[in-house]
C-alpha positions as CSV (number, residue, x, y, z in Angstrom):
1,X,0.0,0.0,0.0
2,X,2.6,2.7,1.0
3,X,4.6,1.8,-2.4
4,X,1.6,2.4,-4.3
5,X,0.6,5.8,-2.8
6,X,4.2,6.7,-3.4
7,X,4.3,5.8,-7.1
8,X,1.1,7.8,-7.5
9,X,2.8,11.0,-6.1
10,X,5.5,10.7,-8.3
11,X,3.8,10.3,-11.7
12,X,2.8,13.5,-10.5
13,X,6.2,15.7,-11.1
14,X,9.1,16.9,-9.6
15,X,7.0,18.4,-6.8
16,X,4.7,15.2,-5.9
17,X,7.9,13.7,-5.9
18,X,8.9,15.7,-3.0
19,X,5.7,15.3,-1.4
20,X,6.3,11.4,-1.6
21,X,9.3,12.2,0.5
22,X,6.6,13.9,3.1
23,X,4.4,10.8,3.0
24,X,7.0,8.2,3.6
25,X,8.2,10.3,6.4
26,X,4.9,9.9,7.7
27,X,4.9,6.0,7.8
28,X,6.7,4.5,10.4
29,X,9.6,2.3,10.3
30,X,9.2,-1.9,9.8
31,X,8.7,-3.1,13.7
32,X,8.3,-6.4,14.7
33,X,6.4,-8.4,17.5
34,X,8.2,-10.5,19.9
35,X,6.2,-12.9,21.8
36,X,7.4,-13.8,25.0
37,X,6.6,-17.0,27.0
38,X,6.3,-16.3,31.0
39,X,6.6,-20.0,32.9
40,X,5.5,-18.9,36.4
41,X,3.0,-16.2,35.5
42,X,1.1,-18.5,32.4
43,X,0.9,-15.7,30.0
44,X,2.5,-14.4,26.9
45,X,4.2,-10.8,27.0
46,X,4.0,-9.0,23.5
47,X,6.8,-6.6,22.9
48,X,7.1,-4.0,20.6
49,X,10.6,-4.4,19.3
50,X,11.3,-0.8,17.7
51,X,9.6,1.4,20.9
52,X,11.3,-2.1,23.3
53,X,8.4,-1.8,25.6
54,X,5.9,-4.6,26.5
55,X,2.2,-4.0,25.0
56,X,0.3,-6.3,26.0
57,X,0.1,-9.5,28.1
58,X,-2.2,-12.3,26.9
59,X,-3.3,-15.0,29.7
60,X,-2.7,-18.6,29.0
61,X,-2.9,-22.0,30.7
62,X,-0.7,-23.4,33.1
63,X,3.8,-23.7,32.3
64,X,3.9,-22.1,29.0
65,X,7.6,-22.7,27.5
66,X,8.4,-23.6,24.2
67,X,6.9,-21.1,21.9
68,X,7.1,-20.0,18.0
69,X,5.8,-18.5,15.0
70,X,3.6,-19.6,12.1
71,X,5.5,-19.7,9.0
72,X,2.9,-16.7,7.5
73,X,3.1,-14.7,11.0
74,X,-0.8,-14.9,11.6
75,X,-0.4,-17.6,14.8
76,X,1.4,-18.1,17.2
77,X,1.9,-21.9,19.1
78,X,2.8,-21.9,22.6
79,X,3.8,-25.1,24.7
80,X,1.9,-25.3,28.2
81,X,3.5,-28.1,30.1
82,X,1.2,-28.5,32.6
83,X,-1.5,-28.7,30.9
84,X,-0.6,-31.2,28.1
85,X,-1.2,-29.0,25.3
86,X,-0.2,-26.4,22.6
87,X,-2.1,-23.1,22.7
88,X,-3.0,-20.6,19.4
89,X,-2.5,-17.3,19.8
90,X,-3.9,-15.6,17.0
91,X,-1.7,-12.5,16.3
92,X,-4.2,-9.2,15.4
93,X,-6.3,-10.0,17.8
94,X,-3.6,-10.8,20.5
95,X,-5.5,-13.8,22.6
96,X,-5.5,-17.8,22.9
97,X,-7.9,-18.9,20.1
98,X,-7.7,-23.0,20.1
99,X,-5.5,-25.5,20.9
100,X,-3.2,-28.6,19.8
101,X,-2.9,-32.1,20.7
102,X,0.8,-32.1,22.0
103,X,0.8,-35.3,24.1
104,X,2.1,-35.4,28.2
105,X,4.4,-32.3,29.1
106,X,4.9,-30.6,26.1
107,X,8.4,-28.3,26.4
108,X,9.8,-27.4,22.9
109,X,9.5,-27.8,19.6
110,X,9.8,-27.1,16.1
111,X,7.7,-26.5,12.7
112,X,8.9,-27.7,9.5
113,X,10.4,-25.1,7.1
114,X,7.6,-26.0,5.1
115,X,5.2,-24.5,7.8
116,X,3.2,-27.9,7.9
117,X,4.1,-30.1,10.6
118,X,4.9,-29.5,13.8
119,X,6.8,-31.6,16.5
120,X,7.0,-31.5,20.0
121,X,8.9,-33.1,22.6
122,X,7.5,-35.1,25.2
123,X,9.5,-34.3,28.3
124,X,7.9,-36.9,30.9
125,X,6.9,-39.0,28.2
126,X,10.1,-40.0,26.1
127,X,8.3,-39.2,23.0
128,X,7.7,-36.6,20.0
129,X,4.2,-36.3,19.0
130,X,3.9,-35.4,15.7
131,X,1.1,-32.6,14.4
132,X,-0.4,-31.9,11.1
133,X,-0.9,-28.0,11.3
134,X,-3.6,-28.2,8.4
135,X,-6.0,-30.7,10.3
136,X,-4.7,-29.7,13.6
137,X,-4.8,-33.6,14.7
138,X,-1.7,-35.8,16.0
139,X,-0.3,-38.2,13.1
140,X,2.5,-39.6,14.8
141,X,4.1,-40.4,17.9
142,X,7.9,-41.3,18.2
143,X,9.9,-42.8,21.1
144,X,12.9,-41.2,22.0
145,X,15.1,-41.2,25.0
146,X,14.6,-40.1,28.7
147,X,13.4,-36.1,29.0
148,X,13.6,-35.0,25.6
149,X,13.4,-30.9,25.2
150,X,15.6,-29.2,22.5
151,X,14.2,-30.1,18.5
152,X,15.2,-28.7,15.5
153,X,14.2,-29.5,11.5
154,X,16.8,-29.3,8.8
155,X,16.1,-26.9,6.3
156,X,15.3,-29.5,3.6
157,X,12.4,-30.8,6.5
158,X,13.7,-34.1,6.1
159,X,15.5,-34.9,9.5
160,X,14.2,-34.1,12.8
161,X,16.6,-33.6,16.1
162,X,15.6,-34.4,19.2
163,X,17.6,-34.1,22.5
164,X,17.2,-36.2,25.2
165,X,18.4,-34.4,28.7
166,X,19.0,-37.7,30.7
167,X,20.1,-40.3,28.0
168,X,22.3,-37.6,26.7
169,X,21.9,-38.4,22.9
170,X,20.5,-36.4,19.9
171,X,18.7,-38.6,18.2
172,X,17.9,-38.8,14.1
173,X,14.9,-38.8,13.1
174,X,13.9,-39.1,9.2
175,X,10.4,-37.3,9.2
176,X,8.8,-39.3,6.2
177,X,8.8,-42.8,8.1
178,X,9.2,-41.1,11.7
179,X,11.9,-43.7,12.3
180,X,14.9,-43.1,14.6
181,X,18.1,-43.4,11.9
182,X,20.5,-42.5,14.6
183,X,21.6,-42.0,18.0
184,X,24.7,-39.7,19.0
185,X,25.9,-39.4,22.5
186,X,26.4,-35.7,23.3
187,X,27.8,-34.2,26.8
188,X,26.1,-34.5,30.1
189,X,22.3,-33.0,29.6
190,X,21.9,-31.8,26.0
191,X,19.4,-29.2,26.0
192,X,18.9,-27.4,22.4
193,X,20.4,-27.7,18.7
194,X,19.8,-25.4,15.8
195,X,21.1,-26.5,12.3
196,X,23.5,-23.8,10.4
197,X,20.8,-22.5,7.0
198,X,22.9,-24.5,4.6
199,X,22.7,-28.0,6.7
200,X,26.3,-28.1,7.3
201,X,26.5,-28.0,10.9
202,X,24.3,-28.9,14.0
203,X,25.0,-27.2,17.0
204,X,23.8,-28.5,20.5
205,X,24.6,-27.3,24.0
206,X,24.9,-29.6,26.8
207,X,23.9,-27.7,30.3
208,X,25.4,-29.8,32.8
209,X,28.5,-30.7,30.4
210,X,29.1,-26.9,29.9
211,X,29.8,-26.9,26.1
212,X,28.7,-26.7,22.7
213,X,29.0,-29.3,20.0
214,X,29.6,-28.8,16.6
215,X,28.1,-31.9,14.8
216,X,28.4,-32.9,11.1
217,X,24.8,-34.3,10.8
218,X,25.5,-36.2,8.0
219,X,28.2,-38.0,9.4
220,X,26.3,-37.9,12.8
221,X,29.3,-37.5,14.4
222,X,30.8,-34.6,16.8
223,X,33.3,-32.5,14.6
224,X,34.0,-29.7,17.7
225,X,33.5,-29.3,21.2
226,X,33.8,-25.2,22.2
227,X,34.3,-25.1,25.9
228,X,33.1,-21.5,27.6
229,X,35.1,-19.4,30.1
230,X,34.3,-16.5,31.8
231,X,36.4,-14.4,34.3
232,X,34.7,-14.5,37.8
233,X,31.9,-16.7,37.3
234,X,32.6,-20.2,38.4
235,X,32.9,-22.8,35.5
236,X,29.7,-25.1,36.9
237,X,27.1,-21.7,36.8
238,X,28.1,-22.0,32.8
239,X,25.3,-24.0,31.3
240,X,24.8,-23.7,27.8
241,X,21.3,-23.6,26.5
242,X,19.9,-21.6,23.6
243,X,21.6,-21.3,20.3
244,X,20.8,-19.0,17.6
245,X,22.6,-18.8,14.3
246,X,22.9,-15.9,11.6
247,X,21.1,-17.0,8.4
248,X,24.4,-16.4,7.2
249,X,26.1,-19.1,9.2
250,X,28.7,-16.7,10.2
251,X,27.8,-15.7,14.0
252,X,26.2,-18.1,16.8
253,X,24.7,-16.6,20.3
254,X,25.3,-19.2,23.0
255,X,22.8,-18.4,25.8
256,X,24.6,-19.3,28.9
257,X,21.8,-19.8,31.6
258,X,23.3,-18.6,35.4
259,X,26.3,-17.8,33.9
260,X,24.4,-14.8,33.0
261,X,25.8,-14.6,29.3
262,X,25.4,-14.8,26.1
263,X,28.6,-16.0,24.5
264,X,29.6,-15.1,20.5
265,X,30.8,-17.9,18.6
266,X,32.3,-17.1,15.5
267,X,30.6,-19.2,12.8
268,X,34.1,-20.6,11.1
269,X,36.3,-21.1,13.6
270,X,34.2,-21.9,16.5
271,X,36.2,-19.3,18.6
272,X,34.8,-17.5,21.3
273,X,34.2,-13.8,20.0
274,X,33.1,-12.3,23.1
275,X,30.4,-12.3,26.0
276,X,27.7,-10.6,26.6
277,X,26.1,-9.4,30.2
278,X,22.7,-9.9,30.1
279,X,19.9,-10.8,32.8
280,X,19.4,-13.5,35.1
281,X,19.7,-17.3,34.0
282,X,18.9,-16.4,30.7
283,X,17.4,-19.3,28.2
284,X,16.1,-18.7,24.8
285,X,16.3,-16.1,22.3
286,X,15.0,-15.2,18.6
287,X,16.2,-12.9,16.1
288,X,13.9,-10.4,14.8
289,X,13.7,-10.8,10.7
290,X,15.6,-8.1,9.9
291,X,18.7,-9.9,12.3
292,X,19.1,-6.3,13.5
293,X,18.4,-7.7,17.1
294,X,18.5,-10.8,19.3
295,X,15.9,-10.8,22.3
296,X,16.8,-13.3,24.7
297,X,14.7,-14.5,28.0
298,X,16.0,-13.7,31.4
299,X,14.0,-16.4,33.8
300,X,15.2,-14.7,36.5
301,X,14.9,-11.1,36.3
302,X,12.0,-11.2,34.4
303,X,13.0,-9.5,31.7
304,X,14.3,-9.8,27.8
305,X,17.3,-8.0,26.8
306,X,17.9,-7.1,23.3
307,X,21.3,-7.6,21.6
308,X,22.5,-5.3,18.8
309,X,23.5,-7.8,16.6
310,X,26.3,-5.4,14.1
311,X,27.5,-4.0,17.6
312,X,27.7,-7.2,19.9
313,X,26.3,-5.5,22.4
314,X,23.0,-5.6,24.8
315,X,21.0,-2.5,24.0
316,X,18.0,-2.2,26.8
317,X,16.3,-4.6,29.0
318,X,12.5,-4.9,29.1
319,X,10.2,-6.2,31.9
320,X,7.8,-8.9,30.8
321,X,6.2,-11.5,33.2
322,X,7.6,-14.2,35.4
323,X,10.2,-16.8,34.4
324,X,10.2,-15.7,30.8
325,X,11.3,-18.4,29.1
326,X,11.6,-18.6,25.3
327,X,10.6,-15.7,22.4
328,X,8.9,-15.8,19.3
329,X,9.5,-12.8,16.8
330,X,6.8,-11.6,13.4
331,X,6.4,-8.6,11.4
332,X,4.3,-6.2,13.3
């Protein structure tokens, strides 16, 4: 719409043109919606990412954790642990609008590049429940090992990741016969992975182990293990969790739970760039589309701070609910 009012003015002359000038003045810049998932308070803070204030917060049921975006932007899915089930947010009219059949103690998951399935892990169950987002029904159910949380697609949709906390293993999943293809043992309590865009690396933390792995997932084997240290802060309070790559594959954010950091981890070499002071035990994190910020999810000081990507550096904090917990990011 704003292009075609300004191609209007400017079929006009020299001086609409300089009126077009006026009118896109006018229009704000692109902002985007961050969606933030509040454990102990059951709700969903909604942020403004350009003003970095919290608009609104949306009520939901009970443990709501894992959380993400619709491929199109018009839902949002949010896990609620304790009450065995996925919620819909719909995103103009900012509340809960149905719900998904996740399976027992739903904590992340992940939707299909495609945008048609989702999966979720099955934390007290051992399972990934599989979900058809067209139908809205479960069409599969996979067992896996003992507390599995992190999942992750790669971007060709045809292998699924789970972790598995307490059997300490990231297991392959080929999602056309929803068959386990293979198991890799990983360092003590793997808790997330995130494939590089081109498919060439996996990258899973391991909490209790205190590192990342880089892992050649077609070779299902650990190429790299990048060890964090931090001046002053004792090594067992650094627990890897979150990961989030650049679509360019050159920069990875490494949220360090109690360590309080987010650690940079240069894409290539798998050095550590630098650390980042953030909030309180801080989890998950997302991007927004432009890659212009990271928000990541302080469970502890209830907060999300965002992280000027170019810069490498934290920009503001924002209050949001209690125990925030993971972020989902759409154009406003």
């Amino acid at each position: 719409m704003q292009a075609a009012i300004v191609n209007r003015l400017f079929l006009g002359g020299i001086g609409a043109g300089l009126l077009s000038f006026a009118v896109l003045a006018a229009f704000p810049a692109e902002a985007y919606l961050a969606f933030v998932s509040n454990e102990k308070s059951n709700s969903v803070s909604v942020v403004d990412t350009d003003k970095m204030t919290t608009i609104k917060t949306i009520p939901t049921g009970q443990r709501p954790r894992g959380i993400a975006a619709s491929k199109d932007g018009a839902l949002v899915y949010v896990a609620l642990g304790d009450d065995d089930t996925i919620s819909i947010i719909d995103t103009k009219a900012l509340r809960v609008v149905g719900e998904l059949p996740s399976g027992e103690d739903p904590e992340q998951f992940v939707i299909s590049p495609n945008g048609k399935t989702l999966y979720v892990a099955n934390e007290n169950d051992a399972a990934v429940t599989v979900i058809d987002l067209a139908t809205r029904g479960a069409i599969g159910r996979i067992s896996v090992g003992v507390e599995p949380e992190g999942m992750a697609v790669s971007p060709d949709s045809a292998t699924l990741i789970c972790t598995s906390e307490t059997t300490s293993m990231a297991h392959f999943i080929d999602a056309a016969s929803h068959q386990v293809v293979a198991n890799l043992l990983l360092p003590s309590r793997p808790r997330f992975s995130a494939y590089k865009s081109d498919g060439s690396e996996l990258w899973a933390t391991s909490e209790i182990g205190g590192v990342l792995s880089i892992i050649d997932p077609a070779a299902h084997k650990i190429k790299e293990t990048v060890s964090f240290e931090i001046p002053g802060v004792r090594r067992e309070l650094i627990q890897p969790v979150g990961v989030n790559l650049t679509k360019d594959g050159k920069l990875g954010f490494i949220s360090l739970g109690p360590a309080n950091r987010v650690a940079v981890v240069d894409g290539r070499t798998h050095n550590v760039l630098k650390y980042l002071l953030v909030g309180q035990r801080v989890w998950h994190g997302e991007f927004t589309p432009d890659e212009k910020y990271l928000v990541v999810a302080n469970g502890l000081t209830n907060d999300v701070s965002f992280i000027d990507v170019a810069a490498l550096k934290v920009v503001k904090s924002v209050q949001v609910g209690e125990l925030p917990w993971g972020v989902a990011i759409l154009p406003q």
